[in-house]
C-alpha positions, 0 to 999 in steps of 0.5 A: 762201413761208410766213413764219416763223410760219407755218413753225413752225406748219406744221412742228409740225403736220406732226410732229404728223400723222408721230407720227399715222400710226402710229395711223390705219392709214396713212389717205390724206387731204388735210390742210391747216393755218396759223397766220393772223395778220393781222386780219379773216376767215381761212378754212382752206377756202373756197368760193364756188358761184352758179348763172347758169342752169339748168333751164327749169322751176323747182326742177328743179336742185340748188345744193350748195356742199359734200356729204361723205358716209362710208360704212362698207362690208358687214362694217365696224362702226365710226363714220362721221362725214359731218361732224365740227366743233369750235371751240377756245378754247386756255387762255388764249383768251377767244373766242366759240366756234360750232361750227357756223353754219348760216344762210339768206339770203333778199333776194327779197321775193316769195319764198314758199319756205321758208327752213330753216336745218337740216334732219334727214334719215333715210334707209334707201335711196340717193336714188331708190332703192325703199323697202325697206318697212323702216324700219330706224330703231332707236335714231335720233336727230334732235338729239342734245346731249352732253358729255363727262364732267365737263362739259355745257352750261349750257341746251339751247335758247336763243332769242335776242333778235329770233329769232322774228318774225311774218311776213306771214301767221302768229304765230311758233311755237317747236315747230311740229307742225300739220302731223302729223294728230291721229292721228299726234299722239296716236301719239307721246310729246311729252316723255318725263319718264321712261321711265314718265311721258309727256307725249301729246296725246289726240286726241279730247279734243283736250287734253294729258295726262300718262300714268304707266305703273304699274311 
């Protein structure tokens, strides 16, 4: 039985998603909350997923602990969110907030294979599916930082002390972009300044520029 802190929060909560129902078109969902309060690590889902054995050849297998995926059908043109994180502070909370960690562990030494803590992806297709030759990629975003009226971050990127360390063979880089050719380089805008005023690289000098469109 839940106690009786947990019980109050339970059935706040459940009020809370009765005064709800109204307003989500009758929405079917797993629904799960409680109010921890004994120290340490509290998890509202947890899941714990270590593969033994597999495939005979190597990196034949996927190991996903968790894949959620909204899809929005023909005809429905609304918001799809595959998934949505938030960290509260409530008044009164002086809390560090994360609303996301995504972090790699590698304790293989001899492993080579490239560790990536996020990896944006677009796609136009089902996986394996033929590339409709469409790329159908208007208006997409990669990162994209907001905030909502009134308020917004205080710096965009930071790195951390000790973030960027050599290893064994190359100097660490902050933006990376030695694996797109020069070609490919010099079709892009590296920083757009303004919608006039670009910052390129001239592939045959070799040498960035900044290029000002007359208006």
């Amino acid at each position: 039985m839940f106690a009786a802190s947990h019980r109050n929060g339970m059935l706040a909560f459940c009020l809370a998603a009765l005064f709800m129902l109204p307003l989500t078109s009758h929405a079917q969902a797993y629904v799960s909350h409680w109010n921890p309060t004994m120290p340490g690590i509290s998890y509202g889902f947890l899941a714990g997923l270590t593969r033994v054995a597999g495939s005979p050849e190597s990196h034949a297998d996927f190991t996903v602990a968790a894949q959620l995926t909204a899809r929005n059908e023909r005809g429905v043109d609304q918001w799809a969110f595959g998934v949505a994180a938030e960290a509260w502070a409530m008044p009164g909370s002086r809390s560090t907030l994360v609303g996301v960690e995504a972090s790699v562990t590698n304790q293989e030494p001899t492993n080579l294979r490239m560790k990536i803590a996020s990896n944006a992806v677009f796609k136009n297709r089902l996986d394996g599916a033929e590339d409709p030759h469409e790329p159908m990629n208007d208006n997409s975003i990669a990162y994209w930082v907001t905030a909502q009226p009134g308020t917004g971050f205080e710096r965009g990127l930071v790195f951390g002390q000790g973030s960027l360390m050599a290893s064994s063979d190359r100097r660490p880089a902050v933006i990376d972009l030695s694996e797109l050719s020069d070609a490919e380089i010099g079709q892009v805008d590296l920083i757009r300044i303004r919608s006039d005023v670009v910052l390129r690289y001239d592939a045959v000098a070799r040498a960035l520029v900044i290029v000002v469109t007359p208006r």
